[in-house]
Jmol script that loads the backbone (N, CA, C; Angstrom):
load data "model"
ATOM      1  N   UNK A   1     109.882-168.152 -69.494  1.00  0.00           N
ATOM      2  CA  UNK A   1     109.706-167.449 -68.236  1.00  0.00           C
ATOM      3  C   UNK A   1     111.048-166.827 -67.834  1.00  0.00           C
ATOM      4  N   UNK A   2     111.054-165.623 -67.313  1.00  0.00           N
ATOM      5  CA  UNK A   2     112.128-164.930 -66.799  1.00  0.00           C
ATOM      6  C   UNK A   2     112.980-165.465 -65.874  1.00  0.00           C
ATOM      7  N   UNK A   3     114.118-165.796 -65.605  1.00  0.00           N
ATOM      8  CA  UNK A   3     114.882-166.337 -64.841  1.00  0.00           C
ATOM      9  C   UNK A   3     115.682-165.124 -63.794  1.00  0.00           C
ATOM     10  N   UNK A   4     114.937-165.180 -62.462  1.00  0.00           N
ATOM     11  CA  UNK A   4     115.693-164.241 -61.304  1.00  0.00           C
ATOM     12  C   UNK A   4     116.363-164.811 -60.570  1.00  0.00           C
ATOM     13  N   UNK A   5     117.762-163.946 -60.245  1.00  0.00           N
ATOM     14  CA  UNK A   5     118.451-164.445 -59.562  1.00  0.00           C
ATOM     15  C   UNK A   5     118.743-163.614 -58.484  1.00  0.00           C
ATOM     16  N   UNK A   6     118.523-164.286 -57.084  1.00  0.00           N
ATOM     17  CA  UNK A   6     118.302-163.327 -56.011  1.00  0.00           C
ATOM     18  C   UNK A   6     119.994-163.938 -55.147  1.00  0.00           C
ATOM     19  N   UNK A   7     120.582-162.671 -55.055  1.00  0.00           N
ATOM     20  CA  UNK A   7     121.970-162.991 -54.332  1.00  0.00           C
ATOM     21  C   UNK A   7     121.812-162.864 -53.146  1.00  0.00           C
ATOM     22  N   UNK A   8     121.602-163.705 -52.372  1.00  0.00           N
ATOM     23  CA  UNK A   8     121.810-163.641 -50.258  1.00  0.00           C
ATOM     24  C   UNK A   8     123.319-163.733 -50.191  1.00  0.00           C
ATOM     25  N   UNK A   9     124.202-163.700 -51.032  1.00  0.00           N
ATOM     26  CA  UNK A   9     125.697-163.132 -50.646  1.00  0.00           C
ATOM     27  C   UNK A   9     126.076-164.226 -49.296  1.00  0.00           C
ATOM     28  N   UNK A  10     126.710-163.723 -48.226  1.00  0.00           N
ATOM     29  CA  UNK A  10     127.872-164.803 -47.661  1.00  0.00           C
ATOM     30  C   UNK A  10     127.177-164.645 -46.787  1.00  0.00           C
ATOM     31  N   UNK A  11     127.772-165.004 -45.382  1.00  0.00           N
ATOM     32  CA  UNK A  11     126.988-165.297 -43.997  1.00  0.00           C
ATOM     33  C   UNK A  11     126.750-163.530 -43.317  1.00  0.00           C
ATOM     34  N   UNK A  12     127.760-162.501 -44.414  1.00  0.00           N
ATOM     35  CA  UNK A  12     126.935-161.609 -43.549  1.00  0.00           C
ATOM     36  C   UNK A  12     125.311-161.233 -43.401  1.00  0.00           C
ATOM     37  N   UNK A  13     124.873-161.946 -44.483  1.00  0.00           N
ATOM     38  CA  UNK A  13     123.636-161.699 -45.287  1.00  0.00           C
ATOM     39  C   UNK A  13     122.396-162.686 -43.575  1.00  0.00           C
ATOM     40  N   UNK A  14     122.971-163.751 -43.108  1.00  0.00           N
ATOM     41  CA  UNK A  14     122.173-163.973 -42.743  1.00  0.00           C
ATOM     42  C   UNK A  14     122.890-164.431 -40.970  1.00  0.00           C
ATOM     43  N   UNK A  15     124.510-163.987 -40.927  1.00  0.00           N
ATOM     44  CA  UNK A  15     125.240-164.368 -39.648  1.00  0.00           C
ATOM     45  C   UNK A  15     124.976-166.227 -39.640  1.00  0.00           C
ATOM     46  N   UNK A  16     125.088-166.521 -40.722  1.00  0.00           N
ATOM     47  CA  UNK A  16     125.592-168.092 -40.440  1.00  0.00           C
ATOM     48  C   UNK A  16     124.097-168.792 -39.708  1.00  0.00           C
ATOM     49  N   UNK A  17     123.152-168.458 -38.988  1.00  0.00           N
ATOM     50  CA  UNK A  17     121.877-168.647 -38.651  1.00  0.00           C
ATOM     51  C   UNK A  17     120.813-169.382 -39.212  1.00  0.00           C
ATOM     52  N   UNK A  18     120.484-170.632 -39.164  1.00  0.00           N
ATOM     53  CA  UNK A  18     119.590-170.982 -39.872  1.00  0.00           C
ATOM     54  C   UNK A  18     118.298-170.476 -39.613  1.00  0.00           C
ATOM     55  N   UNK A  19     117.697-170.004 -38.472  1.00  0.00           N
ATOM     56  CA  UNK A  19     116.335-169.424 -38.788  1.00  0.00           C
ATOM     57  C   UNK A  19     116.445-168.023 -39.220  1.00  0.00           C
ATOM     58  N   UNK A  20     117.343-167.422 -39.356  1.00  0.00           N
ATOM     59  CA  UNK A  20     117.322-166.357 -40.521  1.00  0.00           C
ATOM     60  C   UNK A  20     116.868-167.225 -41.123  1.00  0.00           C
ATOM     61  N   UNK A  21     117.620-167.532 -42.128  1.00  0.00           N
ATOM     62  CA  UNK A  21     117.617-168.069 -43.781  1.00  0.00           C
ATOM     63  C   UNK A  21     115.975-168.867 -43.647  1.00  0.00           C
ATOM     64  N   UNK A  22     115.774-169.683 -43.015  1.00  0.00           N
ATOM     65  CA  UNK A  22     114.561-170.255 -43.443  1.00  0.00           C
ATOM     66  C   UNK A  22     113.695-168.916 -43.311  1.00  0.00           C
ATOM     67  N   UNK A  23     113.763-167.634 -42.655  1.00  0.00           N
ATOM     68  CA  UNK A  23     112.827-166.464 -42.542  1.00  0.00           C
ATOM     69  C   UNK A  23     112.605-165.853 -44.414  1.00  0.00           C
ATOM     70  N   UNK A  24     114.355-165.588 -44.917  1.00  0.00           N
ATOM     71  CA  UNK A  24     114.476-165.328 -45.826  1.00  0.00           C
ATOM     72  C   UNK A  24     113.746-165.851 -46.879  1.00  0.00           C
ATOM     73  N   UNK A  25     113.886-167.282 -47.177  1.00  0.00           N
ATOM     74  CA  UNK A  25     113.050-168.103 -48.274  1.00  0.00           C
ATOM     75  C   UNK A  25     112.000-167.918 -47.577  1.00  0.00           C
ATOM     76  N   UNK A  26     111.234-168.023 -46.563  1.00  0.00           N
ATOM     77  CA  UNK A  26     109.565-167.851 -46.346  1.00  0.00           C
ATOM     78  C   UNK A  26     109.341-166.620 -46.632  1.00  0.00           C
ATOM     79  N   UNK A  27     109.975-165.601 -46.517  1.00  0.00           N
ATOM     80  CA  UNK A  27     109.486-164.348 -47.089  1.00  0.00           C
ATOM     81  C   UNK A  27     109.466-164.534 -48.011  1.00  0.00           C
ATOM     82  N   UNK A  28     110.520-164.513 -48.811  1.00  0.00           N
ATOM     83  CA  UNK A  28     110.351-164.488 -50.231  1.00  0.00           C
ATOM     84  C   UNK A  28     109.372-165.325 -51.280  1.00  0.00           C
ATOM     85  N   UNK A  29     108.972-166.479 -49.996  1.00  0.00           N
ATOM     86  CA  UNK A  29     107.793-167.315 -50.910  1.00  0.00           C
ATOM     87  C   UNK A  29     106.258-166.787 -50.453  1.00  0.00           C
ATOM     88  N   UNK A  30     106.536-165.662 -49.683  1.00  0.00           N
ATOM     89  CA  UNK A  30     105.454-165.113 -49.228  1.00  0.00           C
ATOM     90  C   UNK A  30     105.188-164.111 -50.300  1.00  0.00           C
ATOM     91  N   UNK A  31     105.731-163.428 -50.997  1.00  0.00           N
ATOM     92  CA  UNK A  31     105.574-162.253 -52.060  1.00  0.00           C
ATOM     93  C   UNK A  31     105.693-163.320 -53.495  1.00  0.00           C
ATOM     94  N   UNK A  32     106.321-164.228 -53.426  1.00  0.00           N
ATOM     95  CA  UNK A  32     106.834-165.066 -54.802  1.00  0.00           C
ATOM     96  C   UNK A  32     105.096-165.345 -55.654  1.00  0.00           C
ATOM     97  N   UNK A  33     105.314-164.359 -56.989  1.00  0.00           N
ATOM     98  CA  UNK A  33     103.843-164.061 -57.540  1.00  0.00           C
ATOM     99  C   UNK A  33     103.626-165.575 -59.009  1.00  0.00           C
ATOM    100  N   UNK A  34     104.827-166.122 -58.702  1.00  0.00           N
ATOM    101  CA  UNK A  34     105.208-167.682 -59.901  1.00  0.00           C
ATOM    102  C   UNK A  34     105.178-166.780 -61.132  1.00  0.00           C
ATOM    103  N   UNK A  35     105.635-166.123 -61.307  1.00  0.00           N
ATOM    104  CA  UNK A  35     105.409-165.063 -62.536  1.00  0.00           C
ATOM    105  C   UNK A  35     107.220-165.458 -63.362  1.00  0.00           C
ATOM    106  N   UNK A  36     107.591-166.305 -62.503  1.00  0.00           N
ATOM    107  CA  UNK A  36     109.430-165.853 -62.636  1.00  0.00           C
ATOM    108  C   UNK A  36     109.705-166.933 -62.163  1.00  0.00           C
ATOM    109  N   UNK A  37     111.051-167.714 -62.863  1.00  0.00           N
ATOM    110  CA  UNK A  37     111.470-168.612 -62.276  1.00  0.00           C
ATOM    111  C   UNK A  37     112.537-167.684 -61.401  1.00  0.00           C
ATOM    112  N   UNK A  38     113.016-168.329 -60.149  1.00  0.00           N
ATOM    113  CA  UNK A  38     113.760-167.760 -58.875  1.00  0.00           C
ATOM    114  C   UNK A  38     114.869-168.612 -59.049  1.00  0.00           C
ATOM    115  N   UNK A  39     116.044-168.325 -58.803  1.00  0.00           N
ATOM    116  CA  UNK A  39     117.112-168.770 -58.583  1.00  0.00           C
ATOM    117  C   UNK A  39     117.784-167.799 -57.128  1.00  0.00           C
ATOM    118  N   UNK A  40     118.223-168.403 -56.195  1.00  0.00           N
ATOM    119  CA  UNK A  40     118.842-168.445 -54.987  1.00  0.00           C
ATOM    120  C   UNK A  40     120.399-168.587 -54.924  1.00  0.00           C
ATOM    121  N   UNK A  41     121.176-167.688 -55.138  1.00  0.00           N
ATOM    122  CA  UNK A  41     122.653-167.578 -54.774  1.00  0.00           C
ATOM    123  C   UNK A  41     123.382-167.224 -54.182  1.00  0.00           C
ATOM    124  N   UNK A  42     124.275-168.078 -53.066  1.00  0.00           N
ATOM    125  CA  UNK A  42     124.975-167.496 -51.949  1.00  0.00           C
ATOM    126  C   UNK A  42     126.177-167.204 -52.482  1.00  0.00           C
ATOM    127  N   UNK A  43     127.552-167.109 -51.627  1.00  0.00           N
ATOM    128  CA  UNK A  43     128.659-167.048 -52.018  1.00  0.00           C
ATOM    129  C   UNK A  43     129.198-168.577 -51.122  1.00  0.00           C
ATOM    130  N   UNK A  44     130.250-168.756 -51.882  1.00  0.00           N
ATOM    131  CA  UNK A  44     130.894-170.373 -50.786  1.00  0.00           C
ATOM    132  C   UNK A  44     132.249-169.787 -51.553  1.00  0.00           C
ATOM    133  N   UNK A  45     132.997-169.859 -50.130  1.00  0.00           N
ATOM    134  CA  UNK A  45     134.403-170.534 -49.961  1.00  0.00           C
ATOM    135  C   UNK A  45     134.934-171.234 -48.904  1.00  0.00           C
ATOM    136  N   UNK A  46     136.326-171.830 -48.834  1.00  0.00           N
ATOM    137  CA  UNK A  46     136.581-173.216 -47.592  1.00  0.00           C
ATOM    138  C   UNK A  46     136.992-172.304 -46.640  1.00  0.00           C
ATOM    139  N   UNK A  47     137.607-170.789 -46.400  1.00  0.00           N
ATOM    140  CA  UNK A  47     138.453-170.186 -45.231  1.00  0.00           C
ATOM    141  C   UNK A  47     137.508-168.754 -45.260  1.00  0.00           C
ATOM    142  N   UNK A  48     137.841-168.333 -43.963  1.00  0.00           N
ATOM    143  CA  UNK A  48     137.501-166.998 -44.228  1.00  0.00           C
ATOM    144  C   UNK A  48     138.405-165.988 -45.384  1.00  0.00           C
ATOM    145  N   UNK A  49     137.449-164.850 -45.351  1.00  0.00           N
ATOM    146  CA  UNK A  49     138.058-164.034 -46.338  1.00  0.00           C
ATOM    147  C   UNK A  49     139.570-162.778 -45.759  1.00  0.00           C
ATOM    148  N   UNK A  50     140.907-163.401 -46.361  1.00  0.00           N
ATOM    149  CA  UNK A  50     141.544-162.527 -46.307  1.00  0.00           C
ATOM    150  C   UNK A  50     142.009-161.400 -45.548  1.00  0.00           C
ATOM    151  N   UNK A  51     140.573-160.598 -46.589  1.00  0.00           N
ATOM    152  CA  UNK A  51     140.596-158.996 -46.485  1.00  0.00           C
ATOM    153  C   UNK A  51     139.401-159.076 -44.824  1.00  0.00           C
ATOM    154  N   UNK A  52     138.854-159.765 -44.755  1.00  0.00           N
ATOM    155  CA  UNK A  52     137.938-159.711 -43.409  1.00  0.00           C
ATOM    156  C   UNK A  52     136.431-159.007 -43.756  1.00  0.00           C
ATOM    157  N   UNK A  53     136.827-158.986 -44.740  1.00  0.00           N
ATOM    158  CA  UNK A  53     135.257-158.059 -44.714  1.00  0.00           C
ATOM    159  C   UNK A  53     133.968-159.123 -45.103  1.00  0.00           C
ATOM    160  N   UNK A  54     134.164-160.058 -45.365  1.00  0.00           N
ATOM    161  CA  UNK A  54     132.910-161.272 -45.792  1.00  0.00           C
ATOM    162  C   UNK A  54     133.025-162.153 -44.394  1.00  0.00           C
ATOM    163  N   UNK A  55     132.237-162.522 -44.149  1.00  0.00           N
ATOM    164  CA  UNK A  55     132.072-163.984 -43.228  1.00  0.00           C
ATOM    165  C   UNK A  55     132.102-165.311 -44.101  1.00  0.00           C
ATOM    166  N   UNK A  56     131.929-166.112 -43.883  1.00  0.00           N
ATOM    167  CA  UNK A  56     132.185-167.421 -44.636  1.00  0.00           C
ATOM    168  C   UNK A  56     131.078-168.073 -43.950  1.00  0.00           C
ATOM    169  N   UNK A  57     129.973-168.663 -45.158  1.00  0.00           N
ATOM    170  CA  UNK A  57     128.922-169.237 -45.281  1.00  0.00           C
ATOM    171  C   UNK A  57     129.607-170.651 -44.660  1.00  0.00           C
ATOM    172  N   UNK A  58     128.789-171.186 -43.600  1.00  0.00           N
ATOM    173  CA  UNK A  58     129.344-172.079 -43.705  1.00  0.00           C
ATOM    174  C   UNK A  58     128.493-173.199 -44.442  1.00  0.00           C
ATOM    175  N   UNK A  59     128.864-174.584 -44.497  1.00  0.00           N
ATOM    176  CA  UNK A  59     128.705-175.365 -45.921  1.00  0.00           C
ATOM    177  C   UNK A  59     127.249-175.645 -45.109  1.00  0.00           C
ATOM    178  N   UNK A  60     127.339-176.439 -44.043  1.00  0.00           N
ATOM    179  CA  UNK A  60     125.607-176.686 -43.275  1.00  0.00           C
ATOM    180  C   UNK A  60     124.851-175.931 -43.167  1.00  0.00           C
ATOM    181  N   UNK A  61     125.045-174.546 -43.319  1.00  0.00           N
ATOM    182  CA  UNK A  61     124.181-173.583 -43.637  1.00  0.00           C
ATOM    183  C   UNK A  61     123.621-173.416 -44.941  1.00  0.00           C
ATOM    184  N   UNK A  62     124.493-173.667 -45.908  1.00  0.00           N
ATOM    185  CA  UNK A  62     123.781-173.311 -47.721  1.00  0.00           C
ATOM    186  C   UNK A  62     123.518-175.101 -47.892  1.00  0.00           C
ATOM    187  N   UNK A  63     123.586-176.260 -47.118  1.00  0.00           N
ATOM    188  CA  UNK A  63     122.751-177.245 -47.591  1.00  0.00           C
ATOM    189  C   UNK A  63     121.284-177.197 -46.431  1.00  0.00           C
ATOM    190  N   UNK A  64     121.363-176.392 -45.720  1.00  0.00           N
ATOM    191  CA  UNK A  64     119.947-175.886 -44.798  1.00  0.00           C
ATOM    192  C   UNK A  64     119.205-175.597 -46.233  1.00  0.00           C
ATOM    193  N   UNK A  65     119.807-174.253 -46.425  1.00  0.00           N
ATOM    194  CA  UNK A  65     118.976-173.307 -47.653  1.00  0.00           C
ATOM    195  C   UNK A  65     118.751-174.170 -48.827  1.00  0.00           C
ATOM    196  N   UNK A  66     119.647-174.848 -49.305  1.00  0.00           N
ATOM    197  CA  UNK A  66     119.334-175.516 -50.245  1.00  0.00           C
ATOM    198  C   UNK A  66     118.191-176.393 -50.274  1.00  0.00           C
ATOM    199  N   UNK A  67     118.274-176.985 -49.101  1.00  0.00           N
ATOM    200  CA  UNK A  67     117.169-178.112 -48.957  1.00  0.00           C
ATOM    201  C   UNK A  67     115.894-177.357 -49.078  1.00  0.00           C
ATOM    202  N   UNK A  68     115.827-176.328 -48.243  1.00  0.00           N
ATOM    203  CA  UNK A  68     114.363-175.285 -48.344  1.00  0.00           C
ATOM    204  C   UNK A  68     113.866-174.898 -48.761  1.00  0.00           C
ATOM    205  N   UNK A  69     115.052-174.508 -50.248  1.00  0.00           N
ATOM    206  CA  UNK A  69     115.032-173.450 -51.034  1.00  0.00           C
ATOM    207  C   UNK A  69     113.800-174.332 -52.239  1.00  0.00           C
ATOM    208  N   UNK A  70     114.609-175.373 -52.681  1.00  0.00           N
ATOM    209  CA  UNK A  70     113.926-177.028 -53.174  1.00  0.00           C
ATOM    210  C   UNK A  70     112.718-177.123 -52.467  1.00  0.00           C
ATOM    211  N   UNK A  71     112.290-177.401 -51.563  1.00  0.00           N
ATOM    212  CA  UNK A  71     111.286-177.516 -50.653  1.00  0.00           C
ATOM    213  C   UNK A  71     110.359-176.734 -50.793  1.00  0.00           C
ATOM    214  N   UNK A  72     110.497-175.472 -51.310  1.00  0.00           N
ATOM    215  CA  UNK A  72     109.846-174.140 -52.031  1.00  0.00           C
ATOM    216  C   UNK A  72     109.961-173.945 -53.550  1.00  0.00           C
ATOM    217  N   UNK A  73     110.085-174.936 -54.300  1.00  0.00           N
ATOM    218  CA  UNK A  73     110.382-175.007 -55.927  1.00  0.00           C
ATOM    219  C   UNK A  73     111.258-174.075 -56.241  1.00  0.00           C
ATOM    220  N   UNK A  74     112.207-173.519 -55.714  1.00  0.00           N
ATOM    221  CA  UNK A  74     113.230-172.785 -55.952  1.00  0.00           C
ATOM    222  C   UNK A  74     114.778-173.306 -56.037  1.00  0.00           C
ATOM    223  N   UNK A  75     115.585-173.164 -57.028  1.00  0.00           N
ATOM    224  CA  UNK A  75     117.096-173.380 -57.234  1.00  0.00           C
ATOM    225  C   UNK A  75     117.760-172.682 -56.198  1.00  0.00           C
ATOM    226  N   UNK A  76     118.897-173.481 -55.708  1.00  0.00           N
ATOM    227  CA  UNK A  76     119.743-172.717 -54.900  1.00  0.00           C
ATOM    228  C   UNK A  76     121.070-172.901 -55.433  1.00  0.00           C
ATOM    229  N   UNK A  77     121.985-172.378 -56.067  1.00  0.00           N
ATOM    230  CA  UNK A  77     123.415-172.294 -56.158  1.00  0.00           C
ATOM    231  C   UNK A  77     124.185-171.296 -55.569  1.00  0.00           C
ATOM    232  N   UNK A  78     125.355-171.144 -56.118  1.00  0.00           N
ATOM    233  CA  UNK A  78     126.246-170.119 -55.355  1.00  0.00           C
ATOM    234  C   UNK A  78     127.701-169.431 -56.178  1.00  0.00           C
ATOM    235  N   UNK A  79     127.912-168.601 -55.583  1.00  0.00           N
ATOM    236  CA  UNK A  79     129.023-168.321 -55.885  1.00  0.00           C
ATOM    237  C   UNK A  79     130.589-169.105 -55.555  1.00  0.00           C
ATOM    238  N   UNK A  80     131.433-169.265 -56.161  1.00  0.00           N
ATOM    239  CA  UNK A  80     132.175-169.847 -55.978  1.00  0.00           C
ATOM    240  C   UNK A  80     133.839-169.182 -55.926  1.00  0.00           C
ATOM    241  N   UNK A  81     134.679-169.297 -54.991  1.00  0.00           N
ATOM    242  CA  UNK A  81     136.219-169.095 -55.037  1.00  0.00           C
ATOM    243  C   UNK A  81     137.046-169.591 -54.894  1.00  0.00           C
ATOM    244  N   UNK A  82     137.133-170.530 -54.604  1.00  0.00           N
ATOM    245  CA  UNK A  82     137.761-171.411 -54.519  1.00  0.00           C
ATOM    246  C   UNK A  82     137.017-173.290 -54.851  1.00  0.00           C
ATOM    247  N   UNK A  83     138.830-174.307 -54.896  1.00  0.00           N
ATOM    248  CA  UNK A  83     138.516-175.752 -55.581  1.00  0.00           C
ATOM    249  C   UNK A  83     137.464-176.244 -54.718  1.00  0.00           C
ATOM    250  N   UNK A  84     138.196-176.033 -52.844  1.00  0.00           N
ATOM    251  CA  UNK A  84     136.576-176.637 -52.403  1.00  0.00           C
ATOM    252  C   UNK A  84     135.512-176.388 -52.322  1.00  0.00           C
ATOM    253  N   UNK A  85     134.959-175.113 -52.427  1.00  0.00           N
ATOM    254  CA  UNK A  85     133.816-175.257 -52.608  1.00  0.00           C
ATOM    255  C   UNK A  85     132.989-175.211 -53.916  1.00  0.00           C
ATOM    256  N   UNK A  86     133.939-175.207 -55.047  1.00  0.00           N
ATOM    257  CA  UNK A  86     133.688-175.822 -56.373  1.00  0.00           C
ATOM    258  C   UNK A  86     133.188-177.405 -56.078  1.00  0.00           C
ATOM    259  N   UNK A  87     134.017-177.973 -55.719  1.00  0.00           N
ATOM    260  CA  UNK A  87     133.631-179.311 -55.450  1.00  0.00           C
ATOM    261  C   UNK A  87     132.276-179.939 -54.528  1.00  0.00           C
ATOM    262  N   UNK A  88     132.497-178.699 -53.410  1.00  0.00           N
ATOM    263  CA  UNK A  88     131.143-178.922 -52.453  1.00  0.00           C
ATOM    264  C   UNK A  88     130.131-178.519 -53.395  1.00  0.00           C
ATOM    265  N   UNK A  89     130.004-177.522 -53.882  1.00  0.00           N
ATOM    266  CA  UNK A  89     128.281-177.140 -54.887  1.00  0.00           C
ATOM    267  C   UNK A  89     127.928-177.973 -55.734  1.00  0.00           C
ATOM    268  N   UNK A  90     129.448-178.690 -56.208  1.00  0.00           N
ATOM    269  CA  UNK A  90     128.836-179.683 -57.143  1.00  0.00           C
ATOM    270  C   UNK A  90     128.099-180.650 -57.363  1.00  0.00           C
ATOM    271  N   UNK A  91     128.406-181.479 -55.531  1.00  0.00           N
ATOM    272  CA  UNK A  91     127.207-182.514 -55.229  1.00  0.00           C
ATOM    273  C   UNK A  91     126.025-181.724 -55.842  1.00  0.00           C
ATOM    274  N   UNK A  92     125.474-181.138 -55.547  1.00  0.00           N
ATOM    275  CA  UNK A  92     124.581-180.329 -55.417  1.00  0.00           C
ATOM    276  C   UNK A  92     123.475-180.553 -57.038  1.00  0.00           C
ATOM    277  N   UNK A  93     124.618-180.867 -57.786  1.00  0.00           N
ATOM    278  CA  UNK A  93     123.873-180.754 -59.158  1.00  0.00           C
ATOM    279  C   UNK A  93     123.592-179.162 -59.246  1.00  0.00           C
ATOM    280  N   UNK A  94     124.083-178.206 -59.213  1.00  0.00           N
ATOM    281  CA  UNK A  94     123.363-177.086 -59.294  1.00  0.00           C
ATOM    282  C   UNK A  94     122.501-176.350 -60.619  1.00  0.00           C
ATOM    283  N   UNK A  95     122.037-175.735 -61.168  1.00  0.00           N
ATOM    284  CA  UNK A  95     121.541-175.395 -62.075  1.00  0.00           C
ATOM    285  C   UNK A  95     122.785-174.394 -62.852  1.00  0.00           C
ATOM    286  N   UNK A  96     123.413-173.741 -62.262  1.00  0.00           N
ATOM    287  CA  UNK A  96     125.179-172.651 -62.579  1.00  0.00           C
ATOM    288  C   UNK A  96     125.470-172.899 -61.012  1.00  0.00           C
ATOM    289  N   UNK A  97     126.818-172.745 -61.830  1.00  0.00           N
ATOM    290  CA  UNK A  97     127.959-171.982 -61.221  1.00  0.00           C
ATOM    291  C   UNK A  97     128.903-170.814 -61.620  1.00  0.00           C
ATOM    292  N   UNK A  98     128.411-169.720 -60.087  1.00  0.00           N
ATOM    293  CA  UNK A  98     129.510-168.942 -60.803  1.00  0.00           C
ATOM    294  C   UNK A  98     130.773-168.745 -60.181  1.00  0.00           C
ATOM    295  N   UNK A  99     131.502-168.677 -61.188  1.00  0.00           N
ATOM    296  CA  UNK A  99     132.905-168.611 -61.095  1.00  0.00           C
ATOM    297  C   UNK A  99     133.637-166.968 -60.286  1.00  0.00           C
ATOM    298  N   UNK A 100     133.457-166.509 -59.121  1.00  0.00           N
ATOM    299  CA  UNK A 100     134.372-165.714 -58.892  1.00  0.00           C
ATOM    300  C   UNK A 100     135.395-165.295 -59.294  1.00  0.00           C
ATOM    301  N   UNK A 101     135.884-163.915 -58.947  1.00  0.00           N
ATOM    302  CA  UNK A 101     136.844-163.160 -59.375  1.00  0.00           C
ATOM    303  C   UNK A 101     138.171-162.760 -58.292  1.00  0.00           C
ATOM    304  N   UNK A 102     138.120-163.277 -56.995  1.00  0.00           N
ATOM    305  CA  UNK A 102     138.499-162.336 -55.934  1.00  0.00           C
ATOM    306  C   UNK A 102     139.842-161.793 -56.284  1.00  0.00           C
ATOM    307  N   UNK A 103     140.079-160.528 -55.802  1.00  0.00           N
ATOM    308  CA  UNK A 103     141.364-160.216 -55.509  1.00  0.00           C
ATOM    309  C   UNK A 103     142.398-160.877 -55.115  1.00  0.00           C
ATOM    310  N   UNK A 104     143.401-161.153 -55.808  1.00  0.00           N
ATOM    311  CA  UNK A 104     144.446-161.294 -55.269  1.00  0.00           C
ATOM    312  C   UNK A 104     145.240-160.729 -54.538  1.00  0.00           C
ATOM    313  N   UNK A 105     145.713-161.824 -53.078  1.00  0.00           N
ATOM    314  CA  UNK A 105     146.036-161.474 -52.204  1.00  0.00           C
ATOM    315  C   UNK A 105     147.511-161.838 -52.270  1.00  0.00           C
ATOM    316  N   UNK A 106     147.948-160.909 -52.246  1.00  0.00           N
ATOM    317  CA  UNK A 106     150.439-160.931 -51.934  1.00  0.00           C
ATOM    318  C   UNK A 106     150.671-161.343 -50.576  1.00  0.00           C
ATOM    319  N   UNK A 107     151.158-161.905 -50.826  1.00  0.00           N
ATOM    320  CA  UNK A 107     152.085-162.235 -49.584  1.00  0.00           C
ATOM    321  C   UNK A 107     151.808-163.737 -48.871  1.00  0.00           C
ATOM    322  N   UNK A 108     151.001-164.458 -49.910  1.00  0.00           N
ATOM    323  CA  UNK A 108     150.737-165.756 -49.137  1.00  0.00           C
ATOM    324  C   UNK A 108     151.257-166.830 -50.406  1.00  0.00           C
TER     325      UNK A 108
END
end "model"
wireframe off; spacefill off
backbone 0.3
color backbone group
């Protein structure tokens, strides 16, 4: 079976909100035809971003989704940039992890 991976990206995706996100997975289990296995991936890091342009998921928010996501036979992992939240997804058992790229930032 095909393996999809649907990116909800960082908190701009849902403003940190949990009834977004539970809207998100109910939609999506509202169209979900079981034709495909689904995989669910946010982004996680421990600070905000830098450059300012991402919000930062916070961690009680992607174990909301996670729990739901499960709750709906769906995987939830994430993106990763850093050690802590390498370490936070890991409880998790996740199915992947992916390893980010970010820019490096001078001057810190």
């Amino acid at each position: 079976m095909t393996k999809l991976i649907l990116d909800f990206g960082s908190a701009n995706s849902c403003n940190n909100d949990k009834n977004y996100v539970s809207k998100m997975i109910t939609e999506l289990h509202k169209i979900d035809t079981k034709k495909h296995d689904i995989v669910i991936k946010f982004q996680l890091w421990a600070e905000n971003n830098p450059q300012g342009i991402n919000k930062r998921l916070d961690y009680d928010v992607f174990d909301f989704a996670y729990k739901m996501g499960k709750d709906f036979g769906y995987e939830v992992t994430a993106s990763i940039f850093d050690k802590e939240s390498l370490n936070f997804l890991l409880a998790y058992n996740p199915c992947f992890v992916k390893i980010a790229n970010p820019p490096i930032v001078t001057g810190k």
